[in-house]
N, C-alpha and C positions, 0 to 999 in steps of 0.2 A: 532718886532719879525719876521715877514714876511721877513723882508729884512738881516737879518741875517738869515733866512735858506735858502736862493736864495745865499747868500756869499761862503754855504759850498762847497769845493771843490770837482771834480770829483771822484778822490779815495777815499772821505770820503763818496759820494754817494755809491760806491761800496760796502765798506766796510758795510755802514746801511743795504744793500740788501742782501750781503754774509750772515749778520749774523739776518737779517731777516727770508731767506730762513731756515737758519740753525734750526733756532728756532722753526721754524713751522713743518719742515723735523721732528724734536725732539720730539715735541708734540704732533704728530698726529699715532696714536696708528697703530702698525702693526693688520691685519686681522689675528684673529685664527681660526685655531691653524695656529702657527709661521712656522710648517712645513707640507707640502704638499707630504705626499710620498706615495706607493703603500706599505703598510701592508700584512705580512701574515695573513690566515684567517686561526682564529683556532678555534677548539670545542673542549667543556669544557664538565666537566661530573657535575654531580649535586652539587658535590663538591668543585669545582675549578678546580681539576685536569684537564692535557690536554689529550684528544683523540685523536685527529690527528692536526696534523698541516700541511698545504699546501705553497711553496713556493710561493714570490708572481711572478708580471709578468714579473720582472728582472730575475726569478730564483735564487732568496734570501731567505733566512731565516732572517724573519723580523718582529716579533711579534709585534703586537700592543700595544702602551701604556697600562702600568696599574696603578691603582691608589692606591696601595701596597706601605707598608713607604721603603725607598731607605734605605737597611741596612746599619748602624752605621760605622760598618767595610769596607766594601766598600768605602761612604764618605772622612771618615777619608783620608784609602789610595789614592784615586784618589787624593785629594784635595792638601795631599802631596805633591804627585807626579808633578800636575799638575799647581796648582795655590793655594799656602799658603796664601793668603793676599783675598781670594777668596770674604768674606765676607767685607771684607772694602775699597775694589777700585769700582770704577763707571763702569766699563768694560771695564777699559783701566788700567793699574798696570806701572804708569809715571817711578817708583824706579827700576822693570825691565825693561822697554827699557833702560834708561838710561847705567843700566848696560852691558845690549846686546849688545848696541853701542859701549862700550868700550870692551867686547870682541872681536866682530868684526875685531875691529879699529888695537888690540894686535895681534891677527891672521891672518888677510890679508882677512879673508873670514869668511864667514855667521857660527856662531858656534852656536847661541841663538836666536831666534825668537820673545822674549818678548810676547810672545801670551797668554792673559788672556785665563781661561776655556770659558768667554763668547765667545772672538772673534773664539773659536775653533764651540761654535754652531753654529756665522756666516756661518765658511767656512766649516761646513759640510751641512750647509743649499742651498747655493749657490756655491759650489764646483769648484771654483777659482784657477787661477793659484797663484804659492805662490812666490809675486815677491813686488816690496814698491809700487807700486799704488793700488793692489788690499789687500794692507796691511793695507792702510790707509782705502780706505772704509768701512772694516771689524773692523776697530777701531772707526771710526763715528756710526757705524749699530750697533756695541758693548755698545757705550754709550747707544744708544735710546732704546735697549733693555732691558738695565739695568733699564731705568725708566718705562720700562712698563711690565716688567715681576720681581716677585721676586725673591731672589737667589735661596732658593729653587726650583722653576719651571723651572730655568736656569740649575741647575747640574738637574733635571731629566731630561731634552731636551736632553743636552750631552752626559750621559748616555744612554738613549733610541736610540739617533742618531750615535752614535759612533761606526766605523768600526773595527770590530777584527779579521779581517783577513778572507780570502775565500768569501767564500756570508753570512756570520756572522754579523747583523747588530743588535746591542742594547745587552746592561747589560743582560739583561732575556734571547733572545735567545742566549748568550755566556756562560751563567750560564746552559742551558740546553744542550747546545752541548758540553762543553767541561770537565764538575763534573756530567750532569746528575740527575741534583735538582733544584730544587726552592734556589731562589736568600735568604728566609730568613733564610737559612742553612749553608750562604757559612761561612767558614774557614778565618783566616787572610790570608792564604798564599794562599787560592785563590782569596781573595780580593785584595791582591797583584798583582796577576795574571794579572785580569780583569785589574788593573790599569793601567799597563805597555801597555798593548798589544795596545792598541787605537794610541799609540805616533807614532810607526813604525809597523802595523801590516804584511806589506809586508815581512819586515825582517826576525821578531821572530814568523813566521807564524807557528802554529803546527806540527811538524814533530817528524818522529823518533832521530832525532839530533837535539837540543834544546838548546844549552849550551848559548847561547844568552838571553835566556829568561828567563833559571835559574840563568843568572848575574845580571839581569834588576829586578827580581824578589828579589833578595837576597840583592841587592843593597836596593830597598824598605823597606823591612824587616828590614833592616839595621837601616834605617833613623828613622823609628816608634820606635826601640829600643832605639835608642837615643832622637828621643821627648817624650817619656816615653809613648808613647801609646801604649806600650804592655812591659811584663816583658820578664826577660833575657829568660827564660824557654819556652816560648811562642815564642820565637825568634829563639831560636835553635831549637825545634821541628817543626816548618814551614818550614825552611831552607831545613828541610830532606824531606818534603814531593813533591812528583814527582807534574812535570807538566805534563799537557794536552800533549800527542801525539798524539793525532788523537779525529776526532768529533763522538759524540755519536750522531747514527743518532734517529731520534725523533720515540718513539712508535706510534704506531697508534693502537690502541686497537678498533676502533669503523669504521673501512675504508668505508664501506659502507654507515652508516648513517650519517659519514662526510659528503661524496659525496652524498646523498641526500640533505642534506641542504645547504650545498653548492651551489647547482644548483637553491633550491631554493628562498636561500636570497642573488643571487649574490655582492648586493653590502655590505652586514654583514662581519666584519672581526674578529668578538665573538661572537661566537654563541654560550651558554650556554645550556646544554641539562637536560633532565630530567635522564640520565643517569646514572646508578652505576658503577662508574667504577671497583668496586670489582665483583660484579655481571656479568659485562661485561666480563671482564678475566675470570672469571668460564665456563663462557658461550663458551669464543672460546677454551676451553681446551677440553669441553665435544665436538662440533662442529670437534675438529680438531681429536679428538680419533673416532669417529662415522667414519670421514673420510677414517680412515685407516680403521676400522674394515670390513666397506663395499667396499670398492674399491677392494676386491677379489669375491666380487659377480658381476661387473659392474657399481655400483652403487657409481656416486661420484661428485656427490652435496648436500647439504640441505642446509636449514634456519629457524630462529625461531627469533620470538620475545618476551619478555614477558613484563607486562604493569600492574600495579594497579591498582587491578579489580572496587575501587571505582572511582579512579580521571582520569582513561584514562595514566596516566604517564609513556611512555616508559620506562623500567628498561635494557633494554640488547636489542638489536637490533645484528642480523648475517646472514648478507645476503649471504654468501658462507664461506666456511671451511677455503679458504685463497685466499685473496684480490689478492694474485700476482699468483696466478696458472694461466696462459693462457692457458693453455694445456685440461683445464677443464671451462675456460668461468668465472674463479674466479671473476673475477669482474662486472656479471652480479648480480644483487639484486634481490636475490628472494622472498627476503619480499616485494616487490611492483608489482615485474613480476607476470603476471597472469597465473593460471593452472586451469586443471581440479580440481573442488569441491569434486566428489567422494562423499562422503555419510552427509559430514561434516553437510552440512542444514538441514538435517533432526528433528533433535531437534526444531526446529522452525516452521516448519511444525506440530507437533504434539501438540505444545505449543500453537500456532493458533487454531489447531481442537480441542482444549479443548475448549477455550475460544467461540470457535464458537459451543458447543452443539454435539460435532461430536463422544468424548470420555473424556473418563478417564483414568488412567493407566489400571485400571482391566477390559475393554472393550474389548470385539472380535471385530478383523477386520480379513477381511477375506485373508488366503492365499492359493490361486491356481491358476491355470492356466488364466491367465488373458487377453483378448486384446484388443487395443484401436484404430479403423482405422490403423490396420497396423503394430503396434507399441506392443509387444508381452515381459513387462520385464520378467527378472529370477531373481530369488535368485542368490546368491554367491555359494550355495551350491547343485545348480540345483535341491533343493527338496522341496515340499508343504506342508504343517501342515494342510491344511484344516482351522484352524482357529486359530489364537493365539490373546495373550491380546495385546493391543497398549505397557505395560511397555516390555515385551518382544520381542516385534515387532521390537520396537527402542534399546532396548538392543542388541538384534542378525543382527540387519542393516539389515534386509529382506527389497528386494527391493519391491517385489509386495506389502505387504500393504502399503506400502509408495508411492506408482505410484495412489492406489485405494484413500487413503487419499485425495492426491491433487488433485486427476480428483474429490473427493465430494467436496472438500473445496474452489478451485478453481485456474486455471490455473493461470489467471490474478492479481487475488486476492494476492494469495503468489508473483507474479513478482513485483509489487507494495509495499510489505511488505518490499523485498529485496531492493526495492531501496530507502524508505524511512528511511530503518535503517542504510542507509551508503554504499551497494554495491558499487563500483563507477566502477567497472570493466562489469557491465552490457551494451553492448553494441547491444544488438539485441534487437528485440522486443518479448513479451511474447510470441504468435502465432512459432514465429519462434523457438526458446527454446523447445516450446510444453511441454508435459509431462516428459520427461529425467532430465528437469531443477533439478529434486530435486535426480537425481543418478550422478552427474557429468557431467550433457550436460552444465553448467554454466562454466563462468572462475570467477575465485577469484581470492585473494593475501592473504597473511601474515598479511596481514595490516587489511585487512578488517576482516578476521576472530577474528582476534584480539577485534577489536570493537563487531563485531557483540556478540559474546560470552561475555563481558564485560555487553551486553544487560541483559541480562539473570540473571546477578550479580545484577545489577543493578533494579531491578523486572520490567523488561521492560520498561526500559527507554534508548535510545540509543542516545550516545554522541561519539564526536571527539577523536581518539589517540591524548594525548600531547606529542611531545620531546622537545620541548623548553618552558625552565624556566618561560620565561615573560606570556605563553599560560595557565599556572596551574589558575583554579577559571576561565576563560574565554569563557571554552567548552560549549555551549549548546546543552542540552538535545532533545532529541525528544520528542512529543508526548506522552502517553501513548500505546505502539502500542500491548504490550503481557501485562494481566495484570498478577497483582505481583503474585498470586495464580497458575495459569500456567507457571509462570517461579520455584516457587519454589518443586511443582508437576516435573515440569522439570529435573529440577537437582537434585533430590531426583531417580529417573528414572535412569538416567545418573551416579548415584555414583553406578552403580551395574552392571558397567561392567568389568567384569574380565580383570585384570592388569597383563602385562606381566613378565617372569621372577618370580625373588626374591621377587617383588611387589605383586604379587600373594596372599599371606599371610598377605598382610599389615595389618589386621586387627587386628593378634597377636601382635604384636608390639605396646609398651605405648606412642609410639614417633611418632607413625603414622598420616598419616595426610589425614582427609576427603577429594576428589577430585571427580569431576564429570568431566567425560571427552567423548569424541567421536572419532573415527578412520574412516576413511575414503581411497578409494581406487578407483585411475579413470580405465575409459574401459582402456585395454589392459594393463595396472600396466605401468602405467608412472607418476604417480603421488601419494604417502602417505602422510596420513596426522594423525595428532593428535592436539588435542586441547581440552583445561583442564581450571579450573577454579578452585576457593574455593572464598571465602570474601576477601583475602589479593591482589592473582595472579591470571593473566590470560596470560596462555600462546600458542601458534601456532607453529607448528612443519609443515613442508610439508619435504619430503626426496625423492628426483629422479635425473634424469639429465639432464642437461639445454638444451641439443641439441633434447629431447625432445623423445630419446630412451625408447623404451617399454623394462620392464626388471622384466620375471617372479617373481625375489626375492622381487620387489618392492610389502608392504601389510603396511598397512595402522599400524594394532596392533605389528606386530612383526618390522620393518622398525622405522617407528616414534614413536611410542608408548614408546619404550626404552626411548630414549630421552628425551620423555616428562616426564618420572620421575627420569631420572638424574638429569634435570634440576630444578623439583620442589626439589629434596633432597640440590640442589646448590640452595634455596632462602633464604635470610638471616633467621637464626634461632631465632632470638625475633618475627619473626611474629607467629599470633596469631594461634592456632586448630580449635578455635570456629566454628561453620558450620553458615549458614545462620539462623535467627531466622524467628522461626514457630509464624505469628501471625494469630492471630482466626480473626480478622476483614476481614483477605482475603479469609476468606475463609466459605461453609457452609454447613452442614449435607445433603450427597443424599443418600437417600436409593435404593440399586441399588438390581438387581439379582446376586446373589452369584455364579453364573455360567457364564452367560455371558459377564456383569458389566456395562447391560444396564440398564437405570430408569426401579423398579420392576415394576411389573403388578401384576395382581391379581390373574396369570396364575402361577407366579413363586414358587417353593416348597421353597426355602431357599430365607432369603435375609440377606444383611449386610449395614450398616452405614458407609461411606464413606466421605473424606474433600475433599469436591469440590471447583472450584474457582466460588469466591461470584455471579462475576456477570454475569458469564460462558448463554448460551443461553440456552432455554429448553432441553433435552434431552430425545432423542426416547424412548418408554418402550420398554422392553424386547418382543422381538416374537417369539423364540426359545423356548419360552414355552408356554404352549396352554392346553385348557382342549377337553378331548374328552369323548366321551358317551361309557361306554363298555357294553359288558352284562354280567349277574349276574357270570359268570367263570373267567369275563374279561380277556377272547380269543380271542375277536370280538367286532370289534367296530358295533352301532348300530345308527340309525336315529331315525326320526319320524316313518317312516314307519315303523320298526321293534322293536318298543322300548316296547308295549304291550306286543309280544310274545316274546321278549330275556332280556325286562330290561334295564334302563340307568343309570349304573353308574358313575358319570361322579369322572373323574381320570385325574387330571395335570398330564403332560408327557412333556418330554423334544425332540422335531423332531427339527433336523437339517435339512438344507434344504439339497437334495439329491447331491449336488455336496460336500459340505463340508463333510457328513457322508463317502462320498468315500474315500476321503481323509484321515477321521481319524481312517476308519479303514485301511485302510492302512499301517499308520504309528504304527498300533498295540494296537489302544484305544478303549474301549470297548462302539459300540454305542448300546445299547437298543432297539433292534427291537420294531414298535409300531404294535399293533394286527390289523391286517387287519380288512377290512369291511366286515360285514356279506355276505359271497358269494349270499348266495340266496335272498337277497334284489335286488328288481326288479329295485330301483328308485334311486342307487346310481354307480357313475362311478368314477373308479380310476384314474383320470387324471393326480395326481401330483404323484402319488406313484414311479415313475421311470422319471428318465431326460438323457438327452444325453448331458455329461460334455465334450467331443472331437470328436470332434472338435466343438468350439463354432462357436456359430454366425456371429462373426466377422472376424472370422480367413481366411485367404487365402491361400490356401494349394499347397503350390508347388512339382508338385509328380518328381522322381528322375528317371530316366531310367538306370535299371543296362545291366551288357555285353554285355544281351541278346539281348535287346532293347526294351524290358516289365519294363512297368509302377511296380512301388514297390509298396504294398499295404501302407494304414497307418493305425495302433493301434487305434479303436476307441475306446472309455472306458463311460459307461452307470453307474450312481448314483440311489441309493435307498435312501427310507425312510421305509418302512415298511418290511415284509419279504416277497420279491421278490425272488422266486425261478427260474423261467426260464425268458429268453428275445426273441425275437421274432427279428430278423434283416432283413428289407429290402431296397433297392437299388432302386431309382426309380423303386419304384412297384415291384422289383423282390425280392423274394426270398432268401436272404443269407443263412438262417442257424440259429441255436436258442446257445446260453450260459445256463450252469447253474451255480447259484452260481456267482461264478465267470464272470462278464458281460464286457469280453473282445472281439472284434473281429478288423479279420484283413480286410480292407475291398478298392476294388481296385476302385478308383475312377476315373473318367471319366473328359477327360479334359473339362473345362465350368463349367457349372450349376450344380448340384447333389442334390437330396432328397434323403437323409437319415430318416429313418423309424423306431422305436423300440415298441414295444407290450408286455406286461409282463401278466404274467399269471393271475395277479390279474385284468386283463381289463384296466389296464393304459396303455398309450401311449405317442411317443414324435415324435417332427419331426423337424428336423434341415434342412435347405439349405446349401449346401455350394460350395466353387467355387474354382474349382482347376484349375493350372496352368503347364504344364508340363514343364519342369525345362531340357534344350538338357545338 
């Protein structure tokens, strides 16, 4: 046996080794996938539908496989067209070459190529000159394909990989640029289309002059009416229908949050969103009319997003009014760009001072002139109430109880809340922030308001925005950081604030729909905001201009506010009216003062029953109401000392402390003078009966020099509590001048140090330091 295989000769050794190699060449499985190429990236909406699509780095339209059935009509036609024997040759079709060759051979020159559909995957695989050496490889590389791919996966390669002219690569993206559909829509006569165009697409490339392609087309048409794949009627009406002249270029409905996920999953070429793409169109309709409407007041940017207030799920992302305006910065994203906050936190801060013992809705906090090292807020409306409840406090956005709030609740405390529930645009530290943090000394985004207010839905639990599909059921939750009883207090608060326009009325209306929402407005109006919720949505409006322009019209209710109820009237209408449901485990009876809506005392005249949150911390009792001793006319209040000869009646009464009673009568509210102390009592002094509310303690008084070059006086303003008829003013020991009634004075102050001095008729007094600065 040996000595017969040492006999065989040298070309039969070759021949063992040629077909050795060949066999093992055959065998040995190509690496998938079979093609290697650069994909466009595209994003999809929750649907399937596309939102944008991105050329790839050839500057192709080139969408990536899908695993979608390869319509019927299409098949057919290609396979026609292409290679009829398709399903019963090994990847080489022996009955056409042969016949090629005798074409050839009749015509002096190359008229037929014999190219199965496989060998055409070859050479769009390896993009080969087309000449007989690299005809043969592509027919050896045709076989081994055939054994390791099935025919099936063979016409999808072709089809995915086949060129149709321009930067048109693959059946999907030629069905999208050139009919403007999905492939399971197409037409026989555009499946015709599609078939032809791959053979020569240089030729019959789409043009206004086409007659080439309506020959190559009508010729197809032709053949299928003769293999009976389609009837006479079906025949002649495709004939008549136009071809493609020109490319339909791809919608981009979503350009921003394309180009967000794109950046962030560079190497994703489908990226699946949580997006509506019906929602989304609504969305840039209202975005692109807003545009117009304010672009006559200077104003001409915004953005919003809206997200499902339980699972986080981006529904509509609009990062500007239109992706291609340069001229306006269109293609900055202002859902992720950060702005001033404006008043938007505020609900969180209140939601906190509940939970921390601080208030209730029907709670006083106080508003007046307020200072803090330096730091002196105002209202919007530059005027004091003396006192109002926290539900109106946070309903009308006053800033000073909100400044008082968080100086009691805590600087640090709230900066920490902010970044545990997601800020991610906090980049200072608390200290530095200071107290403004909660009027718009913060930057936010779109994004994060979004979540944050999702909190609040959520009964304090705060979790991730989702926009990608695979992210839905993934998000974790935070902590418990607001319990669920302060959040529902909260937005119970927040549904009672007067809605702009036609909204105004929503109430009448049987179609109307519960919304809690908040407006917001940064220093100098460069920034508006709105943001709304219910159980279904949660949406974030900001309105201004990217370049970062101040612009009087910019306000928070009348600017964004609109928007944010065009856009809840554009949410799909099966969602639900229901409001949050009221459960009793979160919550539990305080009996508070009916007046002020702090824990009663035993001082208070009225009290009411109230739903607190369960596990909310003690809260203060009421001091605004107090009992006092009178005597028997109860004219006069009376002590120990005088109670034998005038009588002690003792009589709850209601004393505000003297700087609020200024205030409220001011604003025209009727306070209850309380009866003085028996004059002629030897052992009592009115210490607290008058205060000096202006200039406070803190304050730093910078005095103005007019033409003359004298110091301007300033307004000092003096609080009662009991019926103070005159006031006594002095000046470092000097002398002013006395008020009646009325405890105004104007009073010239001295650059440095200053004592100021007040004496009321009733034996009370006050005394303030304060330090002015002369202002050149």
């Amino acid at each position: 046996m040996l000595k017969a295989w040492i006999k065989i000769k040298k070309w039969q050794w070759v021949l063992v080794v040629f077909f050795s190699v060949a066999i093992i060449y055959l065998l040995v499985p190509f690496r998938r996938p079979y093609f290697s190429v650069d994909y466009s990236t595209v994003v999809k909406s929750d649907r399937g539908s596309l939102l944008h699509v991105f050329l790839n780095e050839n500057e192709q339209w080139f969408l990536p496989p899908d695993t979608s059935a390869i319509p019927q009509k299409l098949e057919t036609a290609v396979l026609l067209y292409e290679d009829q024997d398709f399903y019963s040759h090994f990847g080489i079709d022996f009955g056409a070459v042969f016949r090629a060759i005798n074409q050839n051979i009749k015509a002096a020159r190359i008229v037929s190529g014999a190219s199965t559909l496989t060998m055409q995957v070859v050479r769009l695989k390896h993009q080969n000159k087309r000449n007989f050496f690299y005809k043969t490889l592509e027919a050896i590389e045709a076989i081994k394909l055939n054994l390791h791919y099935s025919k099936e996966e063979i016409l999808r390669m072709y089809l995915q990989h086949a060129p149709y002219g321009g930067n048109v690569i693959g059946y999907q993206t030629a069905t999208h640029k050139f009919f403007g559909k999905q492939i399971k829509s197409l037409t026989w006569s555009e499946a015709a289309t599609l078939a032809v165009l791959p053979n020569a697409p240089g030729l019959i490339y789409p043009s206004k002059i086409n007659n080439k392609l309506i020959e190559k087309r009508n010729s197809l048409l032709k053949k299928l009416y003769e293999k009976e794949c389609i009837d006479k009627l079906t025949y002649e009406l495709s004939t008549l229908e136009a071809v493609p002249d020109d490319f339909i270029p791809f919608k981009s409905s979503a350009p921003h949050a394309a180009s967000f996920l794109k950046t962030q999953y560079p190497n994703r070429k489908i990226l699946h969103t949580t997006i509506d793409e019906k929602l989304q169109k609504r969305s840039n309709l209202i975005a692109q009319k807003y545009k117009e409407l304010y672009e006559e007041d200077g104003i001409t940017s915004l953005s919003f997003a809206i997200s499902d207030s339980k699972t986080g799920e981006i529904k509509a992302y609009v990062g500007s009014p239109d992706f291609y305006d340069n001229a306006n910065k269109g293609q900055v994203d202002g859902v992720l760009a950060h702005r001033s906050s404006g008043s938007v936190l505020k609900p969180f801060l209140y939601a906190l001072g509940m939970d921390e013992g601080m208030i209730i809705p029907e709670t006083f906090i106080r508003d007046l002139p307020t200072y803090f090292d330096g730091f002196s807020p105002n209202n919007a409306n530059e005027d004091f109430q003396g006192v109002v409840t926290a539900k109106e406090a946070l309903v009308k956005s006053l800033n000073i109880p909100a400044v008082r709030l968080l100086n009691g609740y805590g600087l640090f405390q709230f900066y920490s809340f902010l970044k545990e529930a997601g800020v991610s645009s906090l980049f200072r530290s608390a200290d530095e922030y200071g107290l403004p943090l909660i009027l718009g000394g913060a930057e936010v985004s779109v994004w994060d308001m979004v979540r944050l207010y999702r909190g609040l839905a959520n009964e304090g639990k705060f979790s991730d925005n989702i926009i990608l599909k695979e992210q839905v059921g993934k998000s974790q939750e935070s902590a418990q950081l607001i319990s669920a009883g302060s959040t529902y207090l909260t937005l119970d608060m927040l549904k009672d604030l007067k809605r702009p326009g036609s909204e105004y009325f929503w109430q009448k209306f049987d179609n109307s729909r519960e919304f809690s929402w908040k407006t917001g407005t940064s220093y100098g109006h460069k920034d508006a905001w709105a943001v709304g919720l219910n159980p279904d949505y949660t949406i974030a409006v900001w309105v201004g201009n990217f370049d970062g322009e101040s612009n009087k019209n910019l306000n928070g209710a009348n600017s964004a506010g609109p928007i944010l109820f065009d856009l809840l009237e554009a949410l799909p209408s099966d969602s639900q009216n229901e409001w949050f449901e009221f459960n009793e485990v979160d919550f539990q009876k305080l009996e508070i003062c009916a007046i002020s809506g702090f824990r009663s005392s035993q001082n208070c005249k009225e009290t009411e029953l109230v739903n607190a949150p369960y596990n909310m911390k003690s809260m203060k009792s009421c001091d605004y109401h107090q009992t006092k001793y009178l005597n028997r006319q109860l004219d006069l209040q009376t002590c120990s000392a005088c109670w034998d000869q005038l009588g002690a009646v003792p009589t709850k009464v209601l004393e505000y402390p003297a700087d609020i009673a200024y205030y409220l009568r001011k604003k025209g509210t009727f306070v209850e003078a309380i009866p003085p102390h028996n004059p002629e009592c030897t052992r009592y002094k009115a210490e607290n009966s008058s205060r000096i509310i202006y200039p406070n303690m803190d304050a730093k008084l910078f005095l103005p020099v007019d033409f003359n070059g004298k110091l301007q006086k300033v307004i000092c303003k003096v609080g009662h509590t009991t019926s103070v008829k005159k006031v006594y003013w002095y000046l470092n020991e000097v002398f002013l001048g006395e008020t009646d009634r009325q405890h105004k004075m104007a009073v010239q102050f001295n650059s440095g140090w200053n004592e100021l001095k007040i004496v009321d008729d009733l034996g009370g007094e006050d005394t303030q330091k304060v330090f002015a600065v002369v202002r050149d």
